[in-house]
C-alpha positions in Angstrom: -1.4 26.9 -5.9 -2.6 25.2 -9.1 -3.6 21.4 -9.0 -0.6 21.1 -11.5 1.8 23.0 -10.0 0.8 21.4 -6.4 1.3 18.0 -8.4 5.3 19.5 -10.1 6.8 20.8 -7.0 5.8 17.5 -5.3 7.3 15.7 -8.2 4.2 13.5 -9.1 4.0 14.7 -13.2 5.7 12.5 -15.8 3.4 13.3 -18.9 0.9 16.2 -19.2 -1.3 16.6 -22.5 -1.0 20.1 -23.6 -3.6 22.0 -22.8 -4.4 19.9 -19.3 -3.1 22.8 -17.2 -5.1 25.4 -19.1 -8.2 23.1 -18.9 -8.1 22.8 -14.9 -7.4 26.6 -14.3 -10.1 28.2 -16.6 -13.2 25.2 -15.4 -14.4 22.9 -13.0 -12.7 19.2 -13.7 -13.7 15.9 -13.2 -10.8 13.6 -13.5 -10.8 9.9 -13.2 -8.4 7.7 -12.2 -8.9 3.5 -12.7 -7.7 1.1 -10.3 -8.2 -2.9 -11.0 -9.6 -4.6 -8.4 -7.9 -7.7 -7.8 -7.5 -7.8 -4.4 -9.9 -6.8 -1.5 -7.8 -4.2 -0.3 -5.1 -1.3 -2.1 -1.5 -1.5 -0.9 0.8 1.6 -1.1 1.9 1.2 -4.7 -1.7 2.6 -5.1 -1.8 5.4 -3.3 0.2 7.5 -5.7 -3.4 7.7 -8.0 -5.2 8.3 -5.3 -2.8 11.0 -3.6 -3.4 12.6 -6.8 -7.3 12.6 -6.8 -6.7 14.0 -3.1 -5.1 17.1 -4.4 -7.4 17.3 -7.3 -10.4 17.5 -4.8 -8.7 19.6 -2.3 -8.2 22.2 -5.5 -11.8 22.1 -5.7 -12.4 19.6 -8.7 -14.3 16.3 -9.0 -12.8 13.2 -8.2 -13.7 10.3 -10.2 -12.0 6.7 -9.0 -13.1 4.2 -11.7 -13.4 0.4 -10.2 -12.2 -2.0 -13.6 -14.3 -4.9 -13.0 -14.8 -5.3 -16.5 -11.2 -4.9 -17.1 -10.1 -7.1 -13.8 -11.7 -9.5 -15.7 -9.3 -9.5 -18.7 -6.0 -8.3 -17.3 -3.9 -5.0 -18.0 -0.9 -5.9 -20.2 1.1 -3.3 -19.2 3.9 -3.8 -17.0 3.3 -7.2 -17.3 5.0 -10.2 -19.0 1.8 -13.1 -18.4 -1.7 -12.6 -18.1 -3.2 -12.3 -14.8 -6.1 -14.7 -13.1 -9.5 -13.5 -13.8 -11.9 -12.9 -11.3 -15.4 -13.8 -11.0 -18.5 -10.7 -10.3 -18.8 -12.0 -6.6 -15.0 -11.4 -5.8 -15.4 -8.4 -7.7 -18.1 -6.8 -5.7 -16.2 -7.9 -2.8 -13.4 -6.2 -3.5 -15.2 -3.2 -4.4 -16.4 -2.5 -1.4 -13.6 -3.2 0.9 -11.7 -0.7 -1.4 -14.3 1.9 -1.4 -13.9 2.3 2.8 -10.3 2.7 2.2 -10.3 5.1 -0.1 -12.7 6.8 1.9 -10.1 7.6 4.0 -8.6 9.8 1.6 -11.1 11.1 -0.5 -14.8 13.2 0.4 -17.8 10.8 -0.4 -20.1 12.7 1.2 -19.6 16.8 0.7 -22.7 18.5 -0.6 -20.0 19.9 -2.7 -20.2 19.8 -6.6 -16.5 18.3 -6.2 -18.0 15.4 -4.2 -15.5 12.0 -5.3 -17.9 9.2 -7.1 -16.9 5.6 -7.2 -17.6 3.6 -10.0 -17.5 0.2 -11.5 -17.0 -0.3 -15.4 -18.0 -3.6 -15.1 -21.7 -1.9 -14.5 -21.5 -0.6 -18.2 -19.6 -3.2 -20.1 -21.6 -6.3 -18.9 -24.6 -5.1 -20.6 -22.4 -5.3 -24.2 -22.9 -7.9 -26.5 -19.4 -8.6 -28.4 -21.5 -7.9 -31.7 -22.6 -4.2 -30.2 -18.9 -3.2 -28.7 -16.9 -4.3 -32.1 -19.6 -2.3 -34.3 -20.0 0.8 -32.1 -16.6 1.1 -30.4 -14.2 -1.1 -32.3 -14.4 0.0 -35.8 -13.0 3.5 -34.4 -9.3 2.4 -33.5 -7.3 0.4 -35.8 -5.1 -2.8 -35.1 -2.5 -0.1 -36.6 -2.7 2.7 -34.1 -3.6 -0.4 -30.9 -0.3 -2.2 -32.1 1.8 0.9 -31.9 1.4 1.1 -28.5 4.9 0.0 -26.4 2.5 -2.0 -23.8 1.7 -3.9 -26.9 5.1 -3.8 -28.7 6.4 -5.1 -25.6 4.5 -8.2 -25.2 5.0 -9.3 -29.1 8.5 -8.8 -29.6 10.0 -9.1 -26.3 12.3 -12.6 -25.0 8.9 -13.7 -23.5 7.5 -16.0 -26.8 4.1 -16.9 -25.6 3.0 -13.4 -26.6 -0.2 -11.6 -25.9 -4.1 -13.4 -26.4 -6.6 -11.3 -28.1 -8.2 -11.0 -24.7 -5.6 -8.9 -23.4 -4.8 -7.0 -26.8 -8.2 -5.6 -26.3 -7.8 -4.3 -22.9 -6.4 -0.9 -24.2 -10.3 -0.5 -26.7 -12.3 -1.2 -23.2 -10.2 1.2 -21.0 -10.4 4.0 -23.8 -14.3 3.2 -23.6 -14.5 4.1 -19.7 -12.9 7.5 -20.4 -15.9 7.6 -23.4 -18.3 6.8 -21.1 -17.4 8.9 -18.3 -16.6 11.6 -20.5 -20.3 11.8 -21.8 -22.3 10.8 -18.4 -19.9 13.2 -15.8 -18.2 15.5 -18.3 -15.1 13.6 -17.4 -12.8 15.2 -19.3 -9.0 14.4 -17.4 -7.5 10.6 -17.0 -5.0 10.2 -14.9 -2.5 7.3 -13.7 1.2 5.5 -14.0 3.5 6.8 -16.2 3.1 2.5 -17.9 -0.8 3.9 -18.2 0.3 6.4 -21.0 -0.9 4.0 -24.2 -3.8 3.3 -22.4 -5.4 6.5 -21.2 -4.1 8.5 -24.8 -6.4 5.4 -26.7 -9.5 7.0 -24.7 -8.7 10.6 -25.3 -8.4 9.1 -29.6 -11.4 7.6 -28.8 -13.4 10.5 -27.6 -11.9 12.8 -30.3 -13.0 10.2 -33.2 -16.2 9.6 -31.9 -17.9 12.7 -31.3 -15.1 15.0 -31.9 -14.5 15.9 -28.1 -11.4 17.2 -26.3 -10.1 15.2 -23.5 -6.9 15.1 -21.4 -4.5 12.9 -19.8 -1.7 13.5 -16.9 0.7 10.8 -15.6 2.3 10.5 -12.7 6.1 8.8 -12.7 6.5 5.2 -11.4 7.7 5.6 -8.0 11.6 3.6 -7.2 14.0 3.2 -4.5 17.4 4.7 -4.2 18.8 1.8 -4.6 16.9 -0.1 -7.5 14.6 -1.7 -5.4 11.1 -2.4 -6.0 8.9 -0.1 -4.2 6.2 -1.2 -1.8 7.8 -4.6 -1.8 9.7 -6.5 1.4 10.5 -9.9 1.7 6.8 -10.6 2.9 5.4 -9.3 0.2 3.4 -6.1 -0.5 2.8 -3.4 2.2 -1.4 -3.5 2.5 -3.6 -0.8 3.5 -5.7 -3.3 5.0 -4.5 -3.7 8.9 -5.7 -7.9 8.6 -2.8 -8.0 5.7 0.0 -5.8 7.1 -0.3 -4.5 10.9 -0.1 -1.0 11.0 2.9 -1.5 13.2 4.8 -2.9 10.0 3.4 -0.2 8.0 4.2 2.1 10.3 7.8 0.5 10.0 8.2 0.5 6.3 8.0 4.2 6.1 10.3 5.1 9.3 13.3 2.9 8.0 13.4 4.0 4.0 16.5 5.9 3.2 17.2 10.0 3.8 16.6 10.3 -0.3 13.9 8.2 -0.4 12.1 9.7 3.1 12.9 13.6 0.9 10.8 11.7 -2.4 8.1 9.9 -0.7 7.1 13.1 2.0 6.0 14.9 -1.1 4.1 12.5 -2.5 2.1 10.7 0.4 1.5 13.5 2.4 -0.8 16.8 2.5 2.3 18.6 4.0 2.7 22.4 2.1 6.3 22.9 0.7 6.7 25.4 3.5 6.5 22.6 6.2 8.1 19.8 4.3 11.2 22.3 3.8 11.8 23.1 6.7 11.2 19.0 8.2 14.1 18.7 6.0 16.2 21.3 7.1 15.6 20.1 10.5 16.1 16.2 9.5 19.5 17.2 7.8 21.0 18.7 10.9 20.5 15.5 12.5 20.4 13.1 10.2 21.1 10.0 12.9 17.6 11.0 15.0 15.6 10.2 11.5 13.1 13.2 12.0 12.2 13.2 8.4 11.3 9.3 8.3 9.3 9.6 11.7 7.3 12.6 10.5 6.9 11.0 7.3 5.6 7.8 8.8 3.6 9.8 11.3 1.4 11.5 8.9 0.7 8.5 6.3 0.1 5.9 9.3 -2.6 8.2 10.7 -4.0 9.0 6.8 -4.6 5.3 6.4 -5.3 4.0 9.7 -5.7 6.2 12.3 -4.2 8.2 15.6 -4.8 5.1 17.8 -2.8 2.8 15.4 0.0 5.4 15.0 0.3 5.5 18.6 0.1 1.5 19.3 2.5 1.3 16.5 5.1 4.2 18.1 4.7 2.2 21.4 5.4 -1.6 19.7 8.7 -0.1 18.4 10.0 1.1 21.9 9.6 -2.3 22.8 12.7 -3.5 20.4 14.4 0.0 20.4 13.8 1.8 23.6 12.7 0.8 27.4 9.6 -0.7 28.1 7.6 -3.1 30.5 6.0 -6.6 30.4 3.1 -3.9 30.7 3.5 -2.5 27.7 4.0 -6.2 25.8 0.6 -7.0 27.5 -1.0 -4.3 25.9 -0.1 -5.3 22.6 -2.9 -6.9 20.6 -2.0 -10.6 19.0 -1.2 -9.1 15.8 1.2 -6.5 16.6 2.8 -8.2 19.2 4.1 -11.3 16.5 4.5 -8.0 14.0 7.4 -6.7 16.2 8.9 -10.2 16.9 8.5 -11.6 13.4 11.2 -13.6 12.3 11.9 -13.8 16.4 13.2 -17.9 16.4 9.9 -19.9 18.5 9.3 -22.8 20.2 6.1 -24.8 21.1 5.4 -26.4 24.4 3.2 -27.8 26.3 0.6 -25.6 27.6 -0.5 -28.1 30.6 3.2 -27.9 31.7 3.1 -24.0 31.3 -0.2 -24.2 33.5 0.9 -26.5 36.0 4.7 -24.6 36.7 8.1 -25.6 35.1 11.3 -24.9 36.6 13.0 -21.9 34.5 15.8 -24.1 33.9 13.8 -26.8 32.7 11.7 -24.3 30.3 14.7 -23.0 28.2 16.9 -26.0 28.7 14.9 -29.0 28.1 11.6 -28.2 26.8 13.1 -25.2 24.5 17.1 -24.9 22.8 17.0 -21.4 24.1 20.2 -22.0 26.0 22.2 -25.0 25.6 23.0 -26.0 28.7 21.8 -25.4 32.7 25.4 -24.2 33.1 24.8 -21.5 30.1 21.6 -20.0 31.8 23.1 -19.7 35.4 25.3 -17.5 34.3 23.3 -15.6 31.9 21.0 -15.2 35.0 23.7 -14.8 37.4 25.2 -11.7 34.9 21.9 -10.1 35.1 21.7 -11.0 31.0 17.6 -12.9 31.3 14.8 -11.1 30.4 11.3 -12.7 30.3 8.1 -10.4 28.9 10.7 -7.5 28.9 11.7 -7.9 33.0 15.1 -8.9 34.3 14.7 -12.5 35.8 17.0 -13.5 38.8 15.1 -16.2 40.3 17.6 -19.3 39.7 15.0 -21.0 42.1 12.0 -19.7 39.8 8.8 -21.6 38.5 7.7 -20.4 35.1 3.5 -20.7 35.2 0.7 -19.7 33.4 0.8 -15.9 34.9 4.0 -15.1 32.8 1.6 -15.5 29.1 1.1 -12.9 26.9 -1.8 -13.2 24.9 -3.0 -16.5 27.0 -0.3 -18.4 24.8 3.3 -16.5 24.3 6.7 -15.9 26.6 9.2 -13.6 25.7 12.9 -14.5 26.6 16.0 -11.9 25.9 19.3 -13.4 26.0 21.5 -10.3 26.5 20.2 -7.2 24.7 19.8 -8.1 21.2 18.6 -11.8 21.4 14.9 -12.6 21.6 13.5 -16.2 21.3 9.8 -16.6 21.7 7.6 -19.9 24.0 3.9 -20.4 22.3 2.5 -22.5 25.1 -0.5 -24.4 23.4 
């Protein structure tokens, strides 16, 4: 199959330049995509560009992915309603190369291939123009006319938001449409691709290339990807859903894709997997047979969890969730790095005590009565304990005579106690 048609059947084309298709199946392609670097690691809202670039190199083109420290620096308006914070080189080259390992993941560095993917930085280029050389050379070849048509502009200067645009940020759209330039005449670049909000942008570089020595280039966009139900995508209540394991555990990425919604699970499969159509067909005829076992979310979170971390994590992360939703030990909680363990009991109600007393013994009733609000009265937790309803570290607890010491901590510092089935509180002894 066709790098295009892989991308239409997967759903991952908005807007296509005629001719793009013809381009890709009569030559060998490099295509670019740019991501800004503004943090030192992608989250999943990203990996739509790069899932794309996958595909491209797995069709046997070039894969380009185009760092914008030059444009971090000045802030994309599109999409956006204020100007972002501008970063200085240092963070910049940070970034960089934290984003480079995890696109690595994705993406062949190091095929003796011709298709072999190249990373770049556009801040390598544009720091060695002087404002005098880039308005002579580049700006005099785009009018304000055709940069004010553009909607990311339009949007800015005529929307509710009165504080408008700066000239810093009008010119974002000359120095993207110079990458495309410059990659175009030092890789043969000839295909941009990105969000469907990139459109303005990438179309300014293909005007530019066609102006300024009369070449031919192409662009391809990719839909913004939504929820069902209007949501924002890649966003929870904690924020964005990172790649990078120190930012989101791969326990809670591993959860974000397992609980999205049957039409959402049918969208995303397509788009963040490798999966053929064959296989992802028939995951879906299986998953709508038996909707309630979730087949097409687990498969789905499966393959991306491995993609961006690895077997290991997928398998750590599969365990952690037995731990709320299935049977498991105080083994199995001791297994559990730091990290994961307060992923699965985030948002768990915690108290602090004292970890001398914790070393020393306190009398169970003592420990959730007195030191902790875990139950509110002695009366309350002999029964509880009486009914066979206490669990500490995921073990019935009978002992009404029991002494709670330093043996029962998890990590060297936390208890878990289940009230019942569905209640967890959590003791951080420090």
């Amino acid at each position: 199959m066709s790098f295009v048609k892989e991308l239409e059947w997967r759903g991952m084309i908005r807007d296509i330049m005629p001719g793009t298709e013809d381009l890709l199946n009569k030559e060998f392609v490099t295509a670019y995509v740019g991501i800004d670097p503004t943090a030192d690691s992608l989250h999943i809202g990203h990996l739509v560009s790069i899932m794309m670039l996958k595909h491209l190199q797995l069709s046997g083109h070039r894969p380009i992915v185009l760092l914008g420290g030059a444009t971090g620096m000045i802030g994309d308006p599109s999409g956006k309603s204020q100007e972002r914070n501008l970063l200085d080189e240092e963070t910049l080259r940070h970034n960089q190369k934290a984003i480079h390992n995890q696109i690595s993941k994705f993406l062949d560095f190091d095929t003796p291939n011709k298709n072999k993917a190249e990373l770049v930085n556009n801040y390598d280029w544009m720091s060695k123009f002087s404002f005098l050389d880039f308005i002579r050379d580049i700006g005099k070849h785009l009018t304000v006319n055709y940069m004010m048509s553009k909607d990311s502009v339009k949007k800015r200067i005529t929307g509710d938001d009165k504080s408008g645009m700066s000239f810093t940020e009008f010119t974002y759209q000359l120095v993207q449409g110079y990458d495309f330039f410059h990659l175009y005449t030092k890789y043969d670049c000839k295909l941009q691709m990105g969000g469907s909000d990139q459109w303005g942008n990438i179309t300014t570089g293909s005007e530019l290339i066609r102006r300024t020595i009369g070449g031919e280039a192409f662009a391809l966009t990719c839909p913004l990807i939504t929820k069902a139900d209007g949501g924002k995508f890649g966003k929870t209540e904690s924020g964005n859903i990172w790649l990078d394991p120190d930012r989101t555990s791969p326990y809670s990425f591993y959860q974000f894709w397992l609980n999205v919604s049957d039409e959402d699970a049918v969208k995303y499969i397509k788009i963040f997997t490798i999966l053929d159509q064959t296989t992802i067909d028939n995951i879906v005829k299986e998953h709508n047979e038996s909707t309630h076992l979730r087949i097409l979310q687990k498969r789905l979170a499966e393959e991306i969890t491995t993609m961006v971390h690895s077997k290991e994590d997928l398998q750590t992360a599969i365990e952690a969730s037995e731990i709320l939703f299935g049977k498991s030990t105080s083994d199995s909680l001791k297994k559990l790095d730091e990290w994961t363990f307060l992923s699965v009991f985030e948002g768990v109600p915690m108290y602090v005590v004292k970890k001398s007393n914790i070393k020393t013994g306190v009398n169970i009733f003592d420990l959730l009565t007195d030191h902790t609000e875990i139950f509110s009265s002695k009366g309350e937790l002999r029964r509880t304990i009486q009914g066979n309803g206490l669990s500490i570290n995921k073990e019935k607890y009978a002992d009404l005579e029991g002494t709670i010491d330093s043996s029962f901590l998890i990590s060297n510092k936390y208890i878990l106690i289940q009230k019942g089935k569905k209640n967890y509180f959590l003791i951080l002894a420090k």
